[in-house]
C-alpha positions in Angstrom: 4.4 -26.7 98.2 2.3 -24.7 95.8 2.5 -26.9 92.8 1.3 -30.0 95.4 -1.7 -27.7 96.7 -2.9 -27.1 92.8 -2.1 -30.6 92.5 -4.5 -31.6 95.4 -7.5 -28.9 95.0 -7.2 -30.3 90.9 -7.8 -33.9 92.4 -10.9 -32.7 94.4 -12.6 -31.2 92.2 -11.9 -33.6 89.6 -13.4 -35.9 91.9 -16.6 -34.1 92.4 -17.1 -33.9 89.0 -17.3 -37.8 88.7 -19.6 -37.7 91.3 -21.9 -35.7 89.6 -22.2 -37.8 86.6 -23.3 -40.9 88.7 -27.0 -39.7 88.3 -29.5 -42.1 90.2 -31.2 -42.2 86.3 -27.8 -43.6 85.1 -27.3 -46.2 88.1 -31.2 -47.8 87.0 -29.7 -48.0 83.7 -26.6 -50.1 84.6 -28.7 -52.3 86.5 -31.3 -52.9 83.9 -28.5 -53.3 81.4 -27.3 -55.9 83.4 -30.3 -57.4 83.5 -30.8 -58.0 80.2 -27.5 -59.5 79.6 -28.2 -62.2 82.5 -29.0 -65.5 81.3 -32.3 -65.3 81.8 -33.1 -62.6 79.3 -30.5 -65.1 76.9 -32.7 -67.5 77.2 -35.7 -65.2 76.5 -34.4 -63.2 73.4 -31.4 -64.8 72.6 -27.8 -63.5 73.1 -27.8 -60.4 70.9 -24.6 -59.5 68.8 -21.9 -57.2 70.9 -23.6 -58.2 74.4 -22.1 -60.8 76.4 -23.8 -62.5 79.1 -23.1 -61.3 83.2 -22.7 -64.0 85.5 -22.0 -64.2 89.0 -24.7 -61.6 90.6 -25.4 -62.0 94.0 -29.0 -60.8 93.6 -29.6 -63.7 91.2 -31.6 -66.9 91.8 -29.6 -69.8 92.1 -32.2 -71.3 89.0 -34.9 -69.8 87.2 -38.2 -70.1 89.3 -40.6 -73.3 87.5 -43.3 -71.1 87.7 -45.0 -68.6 85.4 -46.2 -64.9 86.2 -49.5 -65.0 87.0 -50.3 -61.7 84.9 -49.3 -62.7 81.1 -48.2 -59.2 80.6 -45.2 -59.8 82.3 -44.2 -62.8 81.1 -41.3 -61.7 78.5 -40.9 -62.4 75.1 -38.2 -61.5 72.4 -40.0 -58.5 71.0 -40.6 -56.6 74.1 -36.7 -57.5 75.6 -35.7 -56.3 72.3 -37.5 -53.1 72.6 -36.8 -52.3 76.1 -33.2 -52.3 74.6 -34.2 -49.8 72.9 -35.7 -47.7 75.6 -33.0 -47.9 77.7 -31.1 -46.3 74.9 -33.1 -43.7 74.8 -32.9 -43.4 78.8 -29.5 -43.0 78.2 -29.3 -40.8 75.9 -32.2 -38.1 78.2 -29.5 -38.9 80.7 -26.7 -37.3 79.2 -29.2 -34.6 78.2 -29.9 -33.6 82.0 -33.7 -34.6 81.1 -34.1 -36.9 84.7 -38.0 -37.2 84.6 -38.1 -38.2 81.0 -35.2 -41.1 81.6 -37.0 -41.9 84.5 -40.3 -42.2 82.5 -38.4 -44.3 79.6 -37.0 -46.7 82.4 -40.2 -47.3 83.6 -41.7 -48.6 80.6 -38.5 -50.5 79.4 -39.2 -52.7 83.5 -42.9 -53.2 82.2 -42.0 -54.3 78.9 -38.9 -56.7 80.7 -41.6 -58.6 82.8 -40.2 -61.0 85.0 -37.1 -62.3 83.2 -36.4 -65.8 84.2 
């Protein structure tokens, strides 16, 4: 009885602690990371080497819209996919430091410098 009580309050806390590390910084960086694997930013940038392309969101258009962003800053290009790569590296890596107002800053120009990915 004691050893499955130890058992059990190991479980909860262990549980907690994964919680913890779901920060909402580190959710925004899944979901951009995602983003830039779609097909869309492929098609963009080109698929990069390690990355492999995710399919099958339900938040995705069925095909790319035919027209362009109206503002030409957001109309992506290689360069600034390739770059917000890098941000959301460094996102990451503020993440894991605790530093939530500087990842949140980073993500924020990494989604300017995305555009509107096809």
């Amino acid at each position: 009885m004691r050893i499955t009580t130890l058992i059990l309050a190991s479980a909860i806390l262990g549980c907690t602690a994964l919680s913890a590390l779901a920060t909402p910084c580190a959710q925004q960086i899944g979901a951009l990371e995602r983003r830039l694997d779609s097909i869309g930013a492929v098609r963009v940038a080109g698929l990069e080497p390690g990355h492999t392309l995710t399919t099958g969101s339900i938040k995705a258009l069925p095909q790319p819209l035919a027209e362009q962003p109206s503002e030409p800053r957001l109309k992506p290009t290689r360069e600034n996919v390739l770059a917000a790569r890098t941000l959301i590296q460094e996102a990451a890596a503020e993440d894991r430091e605790g530093n939530q107002r500087a990842c949140e800053n980073i993500l924020t120009d990494a989604k300017r410098l995305m555009g509107a990915l096809p």
